[in-house]
PDB file with one MODEL, atoms N, CA, C and O in Angstrom:
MODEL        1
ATOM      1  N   UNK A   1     -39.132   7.475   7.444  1.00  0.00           N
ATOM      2  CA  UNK A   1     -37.824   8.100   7.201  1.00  0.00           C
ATOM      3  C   UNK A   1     -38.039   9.459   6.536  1.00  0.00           C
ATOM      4  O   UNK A   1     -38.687   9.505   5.490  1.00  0.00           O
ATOM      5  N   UNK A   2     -37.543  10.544   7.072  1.00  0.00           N
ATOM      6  CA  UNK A   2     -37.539  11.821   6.257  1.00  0.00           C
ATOM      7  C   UNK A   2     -36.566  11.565   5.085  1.00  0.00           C
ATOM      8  O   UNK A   2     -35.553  10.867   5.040  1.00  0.00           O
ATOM      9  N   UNK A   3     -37.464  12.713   3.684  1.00  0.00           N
ATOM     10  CA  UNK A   3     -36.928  12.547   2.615  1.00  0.00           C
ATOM     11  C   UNK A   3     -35.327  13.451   3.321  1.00  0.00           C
ATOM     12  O   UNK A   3     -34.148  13.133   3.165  1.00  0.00           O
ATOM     13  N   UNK A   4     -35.797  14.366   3.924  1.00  0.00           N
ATOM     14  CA  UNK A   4     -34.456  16.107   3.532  1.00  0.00           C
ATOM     15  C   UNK A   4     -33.322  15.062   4.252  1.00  0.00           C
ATOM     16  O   UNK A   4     -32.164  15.114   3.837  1.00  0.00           O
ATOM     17  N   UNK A   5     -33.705  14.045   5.417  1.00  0.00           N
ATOM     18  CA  UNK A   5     -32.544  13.842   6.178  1.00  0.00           C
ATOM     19  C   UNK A   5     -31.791  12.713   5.325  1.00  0.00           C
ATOM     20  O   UNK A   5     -30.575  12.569   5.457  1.00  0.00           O
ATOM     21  N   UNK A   6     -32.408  12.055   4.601  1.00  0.00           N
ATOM     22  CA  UNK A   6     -32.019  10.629   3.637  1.00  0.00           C
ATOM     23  C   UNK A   6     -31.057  11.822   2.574  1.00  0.00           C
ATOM     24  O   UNK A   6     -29.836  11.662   2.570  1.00  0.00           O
ATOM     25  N   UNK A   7     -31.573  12.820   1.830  1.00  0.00           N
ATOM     26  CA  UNK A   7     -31.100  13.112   1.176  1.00  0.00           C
ATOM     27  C   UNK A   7     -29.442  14.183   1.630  1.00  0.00           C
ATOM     28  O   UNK A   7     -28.505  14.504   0.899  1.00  0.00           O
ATOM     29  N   UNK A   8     -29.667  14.438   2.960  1.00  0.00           N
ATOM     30  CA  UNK A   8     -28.504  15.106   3.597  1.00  0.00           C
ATOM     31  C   UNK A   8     -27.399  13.579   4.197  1.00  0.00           C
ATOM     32  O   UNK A   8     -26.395  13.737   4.891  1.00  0.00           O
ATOM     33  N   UNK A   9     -27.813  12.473   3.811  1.00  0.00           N
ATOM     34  CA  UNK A   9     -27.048  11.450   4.285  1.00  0.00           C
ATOM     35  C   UNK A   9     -26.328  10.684   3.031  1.00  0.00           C
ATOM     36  O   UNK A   9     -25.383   9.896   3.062  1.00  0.00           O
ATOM     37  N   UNK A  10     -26.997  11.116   2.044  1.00  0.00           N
ATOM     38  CA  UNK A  10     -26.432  10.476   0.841  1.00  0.00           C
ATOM     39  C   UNK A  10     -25.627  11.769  -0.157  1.00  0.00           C
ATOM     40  O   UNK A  10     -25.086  11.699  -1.260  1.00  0.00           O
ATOM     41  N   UNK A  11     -25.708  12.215   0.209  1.00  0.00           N
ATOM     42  CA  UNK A  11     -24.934  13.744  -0.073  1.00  0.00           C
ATOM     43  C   UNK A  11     -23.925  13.907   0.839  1.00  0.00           C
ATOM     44  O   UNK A  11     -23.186  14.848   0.551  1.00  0.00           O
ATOM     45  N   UNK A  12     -23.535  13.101   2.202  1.00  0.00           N
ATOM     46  CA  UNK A  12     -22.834  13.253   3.121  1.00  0.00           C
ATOM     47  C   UNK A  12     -21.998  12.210   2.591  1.00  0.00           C
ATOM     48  O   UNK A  12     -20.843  12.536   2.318  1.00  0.00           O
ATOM     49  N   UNK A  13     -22.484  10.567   2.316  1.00  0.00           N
ATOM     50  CA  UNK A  13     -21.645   9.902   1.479  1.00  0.00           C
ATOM     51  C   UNK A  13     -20.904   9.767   0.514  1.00  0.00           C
ATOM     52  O   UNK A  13     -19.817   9.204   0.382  1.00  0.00           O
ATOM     53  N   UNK A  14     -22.010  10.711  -0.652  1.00  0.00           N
ATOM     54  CA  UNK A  14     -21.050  11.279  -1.727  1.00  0.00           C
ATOM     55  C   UNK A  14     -19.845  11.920  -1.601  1.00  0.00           C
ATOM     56  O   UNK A  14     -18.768  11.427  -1.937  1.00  0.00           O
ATOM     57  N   UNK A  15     -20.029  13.220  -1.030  1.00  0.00           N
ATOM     58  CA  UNK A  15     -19.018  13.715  -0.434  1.00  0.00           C
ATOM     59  C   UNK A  15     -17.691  13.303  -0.036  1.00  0.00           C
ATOM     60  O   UNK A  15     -16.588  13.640  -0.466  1.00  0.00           O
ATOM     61  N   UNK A  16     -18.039  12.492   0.886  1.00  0.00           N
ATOM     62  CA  UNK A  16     -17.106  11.478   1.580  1.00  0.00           C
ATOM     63  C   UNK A  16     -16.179  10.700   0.445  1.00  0.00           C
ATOM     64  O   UNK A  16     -14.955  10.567   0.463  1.00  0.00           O
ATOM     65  N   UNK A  17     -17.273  10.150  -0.705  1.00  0.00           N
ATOM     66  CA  UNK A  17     -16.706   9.349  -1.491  1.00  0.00           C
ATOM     67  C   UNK A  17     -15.797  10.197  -2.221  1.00  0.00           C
ATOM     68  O   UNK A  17     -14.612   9.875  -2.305  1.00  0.00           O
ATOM     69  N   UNK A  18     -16.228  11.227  -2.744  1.00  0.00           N
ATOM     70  CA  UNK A  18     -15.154  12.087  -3.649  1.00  0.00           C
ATOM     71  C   UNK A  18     -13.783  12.523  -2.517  1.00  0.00           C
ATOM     72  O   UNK A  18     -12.593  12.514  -2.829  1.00  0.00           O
ATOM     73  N   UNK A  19     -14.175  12.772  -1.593  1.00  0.00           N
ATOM     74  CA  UNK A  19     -12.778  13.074  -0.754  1.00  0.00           C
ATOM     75  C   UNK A  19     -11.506  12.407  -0.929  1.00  0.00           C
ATOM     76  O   UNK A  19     -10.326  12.648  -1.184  1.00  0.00           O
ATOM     77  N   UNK A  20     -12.508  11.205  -0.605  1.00  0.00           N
ATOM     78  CA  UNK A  20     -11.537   9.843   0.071  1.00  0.00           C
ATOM     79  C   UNK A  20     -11.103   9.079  -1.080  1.00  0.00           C
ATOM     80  O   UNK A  20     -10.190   8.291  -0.832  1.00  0.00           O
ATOM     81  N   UNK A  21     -11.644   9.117  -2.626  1.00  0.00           N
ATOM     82  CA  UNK A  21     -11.649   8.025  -3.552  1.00  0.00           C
ATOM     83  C   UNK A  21     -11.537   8.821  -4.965  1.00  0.00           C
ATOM     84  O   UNK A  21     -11.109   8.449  -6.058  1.00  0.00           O
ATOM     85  N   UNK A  22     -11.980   9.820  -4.613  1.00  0.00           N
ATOM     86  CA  UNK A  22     -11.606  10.459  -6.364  1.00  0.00           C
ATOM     87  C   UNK A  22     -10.506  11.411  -6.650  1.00  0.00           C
ATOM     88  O   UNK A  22      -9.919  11.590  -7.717  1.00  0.00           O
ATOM     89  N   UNK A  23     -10.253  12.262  -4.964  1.00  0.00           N
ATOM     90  CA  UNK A  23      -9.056  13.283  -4.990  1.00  0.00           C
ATOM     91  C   UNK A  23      -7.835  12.396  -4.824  1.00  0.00           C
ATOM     92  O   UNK A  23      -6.856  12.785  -5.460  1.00  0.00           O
ATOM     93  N   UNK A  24      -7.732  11.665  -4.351  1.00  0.00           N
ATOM     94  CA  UNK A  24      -6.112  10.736  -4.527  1.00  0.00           C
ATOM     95  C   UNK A  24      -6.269  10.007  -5.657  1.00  0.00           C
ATOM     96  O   UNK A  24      -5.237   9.391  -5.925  1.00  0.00           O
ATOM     97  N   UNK A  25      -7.019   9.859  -6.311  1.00  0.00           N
ATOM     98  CA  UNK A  25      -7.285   9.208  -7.716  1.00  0.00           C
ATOM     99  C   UNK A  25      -6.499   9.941  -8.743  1.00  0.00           C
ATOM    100  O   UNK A  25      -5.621   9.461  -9.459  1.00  0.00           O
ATOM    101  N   UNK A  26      -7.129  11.741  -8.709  1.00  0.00           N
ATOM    102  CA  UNK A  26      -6.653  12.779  -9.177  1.00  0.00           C
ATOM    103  C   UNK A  26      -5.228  13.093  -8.832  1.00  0.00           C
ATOM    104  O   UNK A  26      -4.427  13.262  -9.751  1.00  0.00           O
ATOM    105  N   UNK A  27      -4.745  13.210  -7.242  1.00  0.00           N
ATOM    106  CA  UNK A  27      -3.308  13.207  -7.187  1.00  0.00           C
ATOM    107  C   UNK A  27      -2.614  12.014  -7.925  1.00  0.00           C
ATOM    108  O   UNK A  27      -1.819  12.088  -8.862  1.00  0.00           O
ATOM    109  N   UNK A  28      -2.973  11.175  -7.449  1.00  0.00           N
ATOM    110  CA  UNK A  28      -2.335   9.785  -8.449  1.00  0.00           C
ATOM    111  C   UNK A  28      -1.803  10.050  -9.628  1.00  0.00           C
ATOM    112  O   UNK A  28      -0.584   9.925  -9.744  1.00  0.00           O
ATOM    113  N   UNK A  29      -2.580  10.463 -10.729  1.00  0.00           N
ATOM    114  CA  UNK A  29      -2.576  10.818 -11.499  1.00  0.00           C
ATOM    115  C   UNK A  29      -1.461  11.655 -12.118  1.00  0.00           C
ATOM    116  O   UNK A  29      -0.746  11.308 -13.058  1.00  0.00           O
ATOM    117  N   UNK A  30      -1.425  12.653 -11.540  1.00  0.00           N
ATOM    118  CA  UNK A  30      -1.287  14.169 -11.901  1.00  0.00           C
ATOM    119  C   UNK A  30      -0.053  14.547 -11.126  1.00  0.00           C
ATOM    120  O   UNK A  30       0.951  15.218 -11.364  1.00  0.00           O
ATOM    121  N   UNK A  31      -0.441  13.969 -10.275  1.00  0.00           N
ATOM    122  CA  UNK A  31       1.377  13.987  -8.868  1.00  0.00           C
ATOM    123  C   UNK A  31       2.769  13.929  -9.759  1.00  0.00           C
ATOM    124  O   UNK A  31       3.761  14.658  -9.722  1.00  0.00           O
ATOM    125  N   UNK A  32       2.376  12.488 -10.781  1.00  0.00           N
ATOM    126  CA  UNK A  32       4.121  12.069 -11.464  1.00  0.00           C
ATOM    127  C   UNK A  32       4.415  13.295 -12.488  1.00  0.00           C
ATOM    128  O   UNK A  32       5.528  13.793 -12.662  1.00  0.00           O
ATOM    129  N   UNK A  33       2.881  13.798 -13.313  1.00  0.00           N
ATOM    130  CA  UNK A  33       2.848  14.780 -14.364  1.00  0.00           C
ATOM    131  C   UNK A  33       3.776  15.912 -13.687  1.00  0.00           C
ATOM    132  O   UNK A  33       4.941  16.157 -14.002  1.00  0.00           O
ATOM    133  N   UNK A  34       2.882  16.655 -12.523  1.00  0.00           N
ATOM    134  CA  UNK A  34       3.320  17.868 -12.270  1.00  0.00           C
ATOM    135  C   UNK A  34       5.006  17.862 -11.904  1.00  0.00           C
ATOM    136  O   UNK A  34       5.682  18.888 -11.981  1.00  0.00           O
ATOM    137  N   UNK A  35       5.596  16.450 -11.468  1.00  0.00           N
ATOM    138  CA  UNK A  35       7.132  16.669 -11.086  1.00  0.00           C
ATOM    139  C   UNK A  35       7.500  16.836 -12.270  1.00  0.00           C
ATOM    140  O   UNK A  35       8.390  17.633 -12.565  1.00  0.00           O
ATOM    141  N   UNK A  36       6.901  16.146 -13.084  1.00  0.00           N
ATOM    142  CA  UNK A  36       7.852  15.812 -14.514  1.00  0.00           C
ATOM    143  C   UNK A  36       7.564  17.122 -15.255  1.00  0.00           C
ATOM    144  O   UNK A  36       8.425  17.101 -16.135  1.00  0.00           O
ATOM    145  N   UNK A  37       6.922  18.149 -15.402  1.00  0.00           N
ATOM    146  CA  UNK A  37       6.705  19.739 -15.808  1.00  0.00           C
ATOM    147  C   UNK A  37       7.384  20.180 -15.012  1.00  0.00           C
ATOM    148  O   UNK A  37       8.199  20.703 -15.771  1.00  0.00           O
ATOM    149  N   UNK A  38       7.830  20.472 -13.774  1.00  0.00           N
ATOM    150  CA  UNK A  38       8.739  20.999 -12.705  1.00  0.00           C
ATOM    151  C   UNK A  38      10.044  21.333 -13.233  1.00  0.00           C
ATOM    152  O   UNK A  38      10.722  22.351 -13.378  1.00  0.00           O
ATOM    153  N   UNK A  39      10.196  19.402 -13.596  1.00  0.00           N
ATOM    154  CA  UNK A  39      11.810  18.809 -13.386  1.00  0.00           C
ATOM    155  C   UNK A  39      12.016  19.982 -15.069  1.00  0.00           C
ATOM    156  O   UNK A  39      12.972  20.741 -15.225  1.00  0.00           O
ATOM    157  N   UNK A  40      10.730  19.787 -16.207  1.00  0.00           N
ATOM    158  CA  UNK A  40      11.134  20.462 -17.442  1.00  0.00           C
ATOM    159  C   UNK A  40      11.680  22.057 -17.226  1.00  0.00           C
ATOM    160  O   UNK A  40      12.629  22.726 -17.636  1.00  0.00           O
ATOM    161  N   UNK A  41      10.620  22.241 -16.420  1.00  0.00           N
ATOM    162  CA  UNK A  41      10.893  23.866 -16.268  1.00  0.00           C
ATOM    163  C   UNK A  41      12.189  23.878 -15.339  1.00  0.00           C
ATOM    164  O   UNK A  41      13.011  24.445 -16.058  1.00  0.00           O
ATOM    165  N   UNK A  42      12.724  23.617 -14.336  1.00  0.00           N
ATOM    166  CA  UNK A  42      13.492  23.795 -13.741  1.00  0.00           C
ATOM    167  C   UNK A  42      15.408  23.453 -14.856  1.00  0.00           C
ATOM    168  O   UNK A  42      16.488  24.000 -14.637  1.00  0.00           O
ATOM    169  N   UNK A  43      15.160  22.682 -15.645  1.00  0.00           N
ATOM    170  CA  UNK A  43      16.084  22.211 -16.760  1.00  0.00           C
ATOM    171  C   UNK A  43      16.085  23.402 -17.854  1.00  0.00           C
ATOM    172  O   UNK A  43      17.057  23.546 -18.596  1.00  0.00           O
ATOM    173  N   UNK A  44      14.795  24.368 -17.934  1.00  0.00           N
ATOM    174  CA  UNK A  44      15.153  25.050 -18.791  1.00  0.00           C
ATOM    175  C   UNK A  44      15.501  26.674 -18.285  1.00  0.00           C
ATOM    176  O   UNK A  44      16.044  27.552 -18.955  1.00  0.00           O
ATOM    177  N   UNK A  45      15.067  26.741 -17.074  1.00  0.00           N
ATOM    178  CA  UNK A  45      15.491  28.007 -16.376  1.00  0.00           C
ATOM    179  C   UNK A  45      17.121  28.228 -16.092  1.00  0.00           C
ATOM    180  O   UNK A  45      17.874  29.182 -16.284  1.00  0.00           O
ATOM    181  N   UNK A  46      17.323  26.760 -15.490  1.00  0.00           N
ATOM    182  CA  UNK A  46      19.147  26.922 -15.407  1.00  0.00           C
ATOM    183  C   UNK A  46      19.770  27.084 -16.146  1.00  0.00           C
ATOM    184  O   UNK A  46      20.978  27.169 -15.926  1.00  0.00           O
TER     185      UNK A  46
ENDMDL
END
């Protein structure tokens, strides 16, 4: 087994993993925050 291609396949997984499993983790998160700063700012502009 080549090392460069093992290591371009597990770097391809990683990848994958942060896409798929850590950025909707992050929206999750942060999605309800950012309406709820919106909804503040928009309450104090009117």
């Amino acid at each position: 087994m080549n090392i460069r291609l093992l290591l371009i396949k597990s770097l391809d997984g990683f990848l994958s993993f942060l896409f798929y499993d850590f950025v909707p983790c992050i929206y999750c998160t942060t999605g309800p925050y950012i309406i709820y700063i919106y909804y503040i700012v928009s309450m104090n502009t009117s």
